[in-house]
N, C-alpha and C positions, 0 to 999 in steps of 0.2 A: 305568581307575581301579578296575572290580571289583577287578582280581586287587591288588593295593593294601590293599584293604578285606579282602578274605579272606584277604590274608598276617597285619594286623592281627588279625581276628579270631582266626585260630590262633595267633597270639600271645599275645593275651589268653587261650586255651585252657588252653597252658600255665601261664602264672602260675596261674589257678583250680585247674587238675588238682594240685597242689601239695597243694593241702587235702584234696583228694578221696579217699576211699578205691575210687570206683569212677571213672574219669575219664572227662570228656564226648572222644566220640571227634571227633576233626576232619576231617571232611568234610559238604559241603551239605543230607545230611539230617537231622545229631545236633539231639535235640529241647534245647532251652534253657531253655524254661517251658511248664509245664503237664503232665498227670500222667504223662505217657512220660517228662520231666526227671529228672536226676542232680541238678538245681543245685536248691537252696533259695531263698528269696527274697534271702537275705546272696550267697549265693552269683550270683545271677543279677547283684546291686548292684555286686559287686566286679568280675564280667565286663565291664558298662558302663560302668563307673568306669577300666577298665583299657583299653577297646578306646577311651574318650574322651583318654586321656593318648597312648595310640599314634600316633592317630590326628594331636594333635597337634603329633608330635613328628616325624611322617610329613610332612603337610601346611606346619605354619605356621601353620594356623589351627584354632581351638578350635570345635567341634561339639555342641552338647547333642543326645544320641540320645533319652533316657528325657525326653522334653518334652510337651506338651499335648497336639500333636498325635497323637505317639507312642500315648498314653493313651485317645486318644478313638476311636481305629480299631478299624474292626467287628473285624481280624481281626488281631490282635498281632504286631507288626514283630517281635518276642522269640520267637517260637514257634521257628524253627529257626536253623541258621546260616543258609542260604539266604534267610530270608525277611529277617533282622536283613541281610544284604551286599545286598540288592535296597533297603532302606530307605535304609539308608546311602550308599549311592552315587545314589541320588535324592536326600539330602538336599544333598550336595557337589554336584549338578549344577545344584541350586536356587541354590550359592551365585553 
């Protein structure tokens, strides 16, 4: 199911890198949020927004990634690719 999740996520890559004048590179250690980031906040919103509809469209079922829990972690699921496809695919294995 990772490799699933990080086709998605480089999928949603592209769509964002569209806007970008500098584009987030895809592979497991491009930074996503926080000061080594390319993406702005809109920008981070439109990734999740995007890798949520994929994911959907992938699956079947609909995922909220940016959720409480998400929020409330010592150490941000959003910091890399790596760490956002280890979240995600713990959330799908919870389902």
């Amino acid at each position: 199911m990772r490799d699933v999740v990080l086709k998605v996520i480089y999928e949603a890559i592209d769509e964002v890198n569209i806007d970008l004048e500098t584009p987030v590179l895809k592979n497991e250690d491009s930074s996503l949020f926080g000061e080594n980031s390319i993406l702005d906040s809109m920008g981070l919103v439109h990734l999740i927004t995007s890798i949520e509809q994929k994911l959907e469209e992938e699956t079947g079922n609909y995922l909220s990634i940016a959720d409480e829990r998400a929020m409330s972690m010592e150490s941000s699921p959003f910091k890399t690719v790596k760490t956002l496809a280890d979240y995600i695919t713990k959330l799908i294995d919870e389902q």
